[in-house]
C-alpha positions as CSV (number, residue, x, y, z in Angstrom):
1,X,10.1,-4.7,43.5
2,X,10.5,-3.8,39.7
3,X,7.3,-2.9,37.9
4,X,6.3,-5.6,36.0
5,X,3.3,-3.0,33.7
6,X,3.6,-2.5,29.9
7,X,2.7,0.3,28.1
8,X,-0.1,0.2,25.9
9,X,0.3,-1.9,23.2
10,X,0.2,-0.2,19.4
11,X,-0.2,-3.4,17.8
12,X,2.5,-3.4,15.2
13,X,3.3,-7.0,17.1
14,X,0.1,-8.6,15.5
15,X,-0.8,-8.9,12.6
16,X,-4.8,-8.4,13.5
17,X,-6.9,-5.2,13.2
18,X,-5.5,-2.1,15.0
19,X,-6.9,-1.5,18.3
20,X,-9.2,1.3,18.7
21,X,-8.2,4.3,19.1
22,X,-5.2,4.4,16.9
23,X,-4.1,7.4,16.1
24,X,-1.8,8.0,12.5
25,X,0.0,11.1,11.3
26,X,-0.2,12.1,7.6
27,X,0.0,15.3,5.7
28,X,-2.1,17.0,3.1
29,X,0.1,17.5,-0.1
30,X,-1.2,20.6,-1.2
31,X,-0.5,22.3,1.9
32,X,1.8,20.1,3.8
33,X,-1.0,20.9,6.7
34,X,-0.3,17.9,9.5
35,X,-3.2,15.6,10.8
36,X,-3.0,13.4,13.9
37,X,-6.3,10.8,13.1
38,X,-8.1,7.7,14.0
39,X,-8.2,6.2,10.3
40,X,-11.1,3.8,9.2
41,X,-12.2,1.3,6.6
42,X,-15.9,2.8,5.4
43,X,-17.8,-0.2,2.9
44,X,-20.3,0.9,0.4
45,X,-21.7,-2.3,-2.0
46,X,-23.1,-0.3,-4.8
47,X,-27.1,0.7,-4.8
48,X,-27.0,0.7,-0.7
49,X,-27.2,3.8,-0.7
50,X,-31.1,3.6,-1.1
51,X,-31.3,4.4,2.4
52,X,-31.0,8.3,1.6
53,X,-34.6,8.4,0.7
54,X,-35.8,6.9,4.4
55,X,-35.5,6.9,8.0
56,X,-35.5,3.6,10.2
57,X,-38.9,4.3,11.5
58,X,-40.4,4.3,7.3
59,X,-39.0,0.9,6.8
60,X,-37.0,-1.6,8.3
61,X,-33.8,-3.4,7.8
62,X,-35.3,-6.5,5.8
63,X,-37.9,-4.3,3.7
64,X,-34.4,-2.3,2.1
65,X,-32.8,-5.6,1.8
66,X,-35.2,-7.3,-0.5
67,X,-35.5,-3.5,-2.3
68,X,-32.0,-3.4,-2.6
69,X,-31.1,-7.1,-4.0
70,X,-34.3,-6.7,-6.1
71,X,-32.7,-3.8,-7.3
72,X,-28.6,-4.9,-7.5
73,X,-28.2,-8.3,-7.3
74,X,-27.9,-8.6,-10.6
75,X,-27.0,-5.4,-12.6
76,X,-23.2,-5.6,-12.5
77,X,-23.1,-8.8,-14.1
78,X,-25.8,-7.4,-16.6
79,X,-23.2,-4.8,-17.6
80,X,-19.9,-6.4,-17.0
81,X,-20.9,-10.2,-17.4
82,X,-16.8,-11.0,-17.4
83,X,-16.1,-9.5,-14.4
84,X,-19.2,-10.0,-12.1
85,X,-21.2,-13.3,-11.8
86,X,-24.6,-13.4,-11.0
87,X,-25.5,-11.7,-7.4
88,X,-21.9,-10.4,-7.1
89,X,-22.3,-6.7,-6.2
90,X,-19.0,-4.0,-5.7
91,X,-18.2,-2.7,-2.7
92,X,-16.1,0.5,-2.7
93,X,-14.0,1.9,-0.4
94,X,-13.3,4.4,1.5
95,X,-11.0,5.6,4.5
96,X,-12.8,8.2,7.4
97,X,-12.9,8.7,10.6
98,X,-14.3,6.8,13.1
99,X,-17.4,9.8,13.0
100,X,-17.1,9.8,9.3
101,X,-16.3,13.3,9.6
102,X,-13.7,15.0,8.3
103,X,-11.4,12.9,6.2
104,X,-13.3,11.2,3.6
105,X,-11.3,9.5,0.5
106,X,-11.4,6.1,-1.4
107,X,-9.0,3.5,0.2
108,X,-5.9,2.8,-1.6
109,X,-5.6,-0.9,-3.3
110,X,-9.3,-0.8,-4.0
111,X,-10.9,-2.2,-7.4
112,X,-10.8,0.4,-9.5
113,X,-13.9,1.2,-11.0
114,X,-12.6,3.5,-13.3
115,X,-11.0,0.8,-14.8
116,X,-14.1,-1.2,-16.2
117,X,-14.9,-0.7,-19.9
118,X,-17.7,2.2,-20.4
119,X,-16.9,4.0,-16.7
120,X,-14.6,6.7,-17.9
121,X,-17.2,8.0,-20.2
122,X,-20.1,7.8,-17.1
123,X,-17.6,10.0,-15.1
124,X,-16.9,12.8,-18.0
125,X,-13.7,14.3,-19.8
126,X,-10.9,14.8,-18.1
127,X,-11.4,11.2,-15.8
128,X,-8.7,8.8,-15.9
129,X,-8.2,7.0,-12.9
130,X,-9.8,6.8,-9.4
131,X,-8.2,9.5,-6.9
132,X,-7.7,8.0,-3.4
133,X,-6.8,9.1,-0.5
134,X,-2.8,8.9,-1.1
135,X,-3.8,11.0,-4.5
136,X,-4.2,13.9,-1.5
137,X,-2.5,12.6,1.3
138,X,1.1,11.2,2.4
139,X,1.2,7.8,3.6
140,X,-0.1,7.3,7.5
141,X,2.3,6.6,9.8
142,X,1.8,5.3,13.5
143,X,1.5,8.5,15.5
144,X,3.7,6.5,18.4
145,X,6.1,4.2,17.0
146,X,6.4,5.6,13.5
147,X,5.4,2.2,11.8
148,X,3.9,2.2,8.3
149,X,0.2,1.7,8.1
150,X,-1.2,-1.9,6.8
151,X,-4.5,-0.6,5.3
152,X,-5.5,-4.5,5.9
153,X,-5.4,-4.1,9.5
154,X,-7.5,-0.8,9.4
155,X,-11.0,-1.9,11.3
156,X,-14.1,-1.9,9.4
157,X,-16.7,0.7,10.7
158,X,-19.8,-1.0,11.7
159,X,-23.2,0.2,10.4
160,X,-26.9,-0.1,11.6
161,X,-30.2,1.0,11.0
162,X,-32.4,1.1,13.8
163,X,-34.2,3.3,16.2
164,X,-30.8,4.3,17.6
165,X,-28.7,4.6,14.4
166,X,-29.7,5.1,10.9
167,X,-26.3,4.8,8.9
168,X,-26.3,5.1,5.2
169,X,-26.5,1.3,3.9
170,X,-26.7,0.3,7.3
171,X,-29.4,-2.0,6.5
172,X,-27.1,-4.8,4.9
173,X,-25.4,-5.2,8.0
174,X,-28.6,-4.6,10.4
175,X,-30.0,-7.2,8.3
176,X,-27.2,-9.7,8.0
177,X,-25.0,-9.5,11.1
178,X,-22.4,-9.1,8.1
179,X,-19.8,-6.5,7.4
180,X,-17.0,-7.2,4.2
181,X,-13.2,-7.7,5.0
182,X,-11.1,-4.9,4.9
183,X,-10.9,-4.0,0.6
184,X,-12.8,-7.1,-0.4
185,X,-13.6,-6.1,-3.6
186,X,-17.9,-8.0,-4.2
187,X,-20.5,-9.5,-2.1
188,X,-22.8,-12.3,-3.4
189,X,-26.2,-11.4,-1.7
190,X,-27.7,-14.2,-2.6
191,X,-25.4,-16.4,-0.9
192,X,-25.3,-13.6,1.8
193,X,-29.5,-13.6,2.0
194,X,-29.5,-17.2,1.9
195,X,-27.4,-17.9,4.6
196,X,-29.3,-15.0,6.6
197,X,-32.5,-16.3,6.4
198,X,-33.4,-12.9,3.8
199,X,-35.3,-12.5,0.6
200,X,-33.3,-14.1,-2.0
201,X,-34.4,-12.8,-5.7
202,X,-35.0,-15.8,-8.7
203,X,-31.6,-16.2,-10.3
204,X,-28.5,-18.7,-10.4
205,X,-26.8,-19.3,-7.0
């Protein structure tokens, strides 16, 4: 009787996020060194990274929260009031692995902050545009099938802070239950608090 078994599947037949363990194949340019990786999406809404100053058992998940939003909810909008509305926070982005070791570059199709008026001078002479990771890499390809990567369908690394993990900014999504799409480009933590039962600051919603 004929086998009837598949092989693995890749999933370049679906258009949802890569299974894990993926692997993709890309060069440095510089060197033309080869890599064989498990690629990630990394999310960083701006200020989160207030968790550099603790550990899990100093404060909890919902103490950072109501820091952070007290903090961010509004200062993009303060600076940039065309381009942000009121609780909108940025996310950058980045692409790792899935031990955030290693490879560690801003994802490609990401808002550019470099782009906003008054960055470039923050950033000193010489900037003029965000580097990514194709700025030092070639483009992934699927280390079995050769298929060009979607950076859409990359999956989003989860992030906690707890008494087992203590990720940077892992409180928003600790806190929440939420993580962002793949590259979308703000958050609105008041809506987000709201609808997590969280501190919400005063302010338009």
């Amino acid at each position: 009787m004929q086998s009837t078994s598949k092989p693995p599947s890749s999933g370049s037949e679906t258009n949802q996020p890569y299974p894990p363990g993926t692997r993709w194949q890309f060069s440095y340019l510089k060197t033309g060194f080869e890599f064989t990786e498990e690629l990630v999406l990394y999310a960083e809404p701006d200020g989160s990274t207030i968790t550099d100053e603790y550990i899990p058992s100093d404060i909890n998940a919902q103490a950072l929260w109501k820091m952070w939003v007290m903090q961010c909810a509004d200062s993009a909008h303060k600076r940039w009031p065309e381009l942000y509305r009121p609780g909108e926070v940025h996310i950058s982005w980045y692409i790792t692995r899935p031990d955030v070791i290693g490879v560690f570059e801003g994802a490609p199709h990401a808002r550019d902050w470099l782009s906003f008026p008054g960055m470039l001078s923050d950033f000193g002479p010489g900037a003029t545009r965000r580097e990514d990771f194709l700025t030092h890499y070639t483009e992934p390809v699927h280390a079995e099938t050769g298929d060009t990567l979607n950076w859409l369908r990359l999956p989003v690394l989860d992030r906690g802070w707890n008494s087992r993990r203590a990720d940077k900014g892992g409180f928003v999504q600790e806190a929440t239950g939420w993580k962002p799409s793949p590259l979308q480009s703000t958050v609105d933590v008041r809506i987000l608090g709201a609808a997590a039962g969280l501190y919400v600051p005063p302010g338009e919603m």
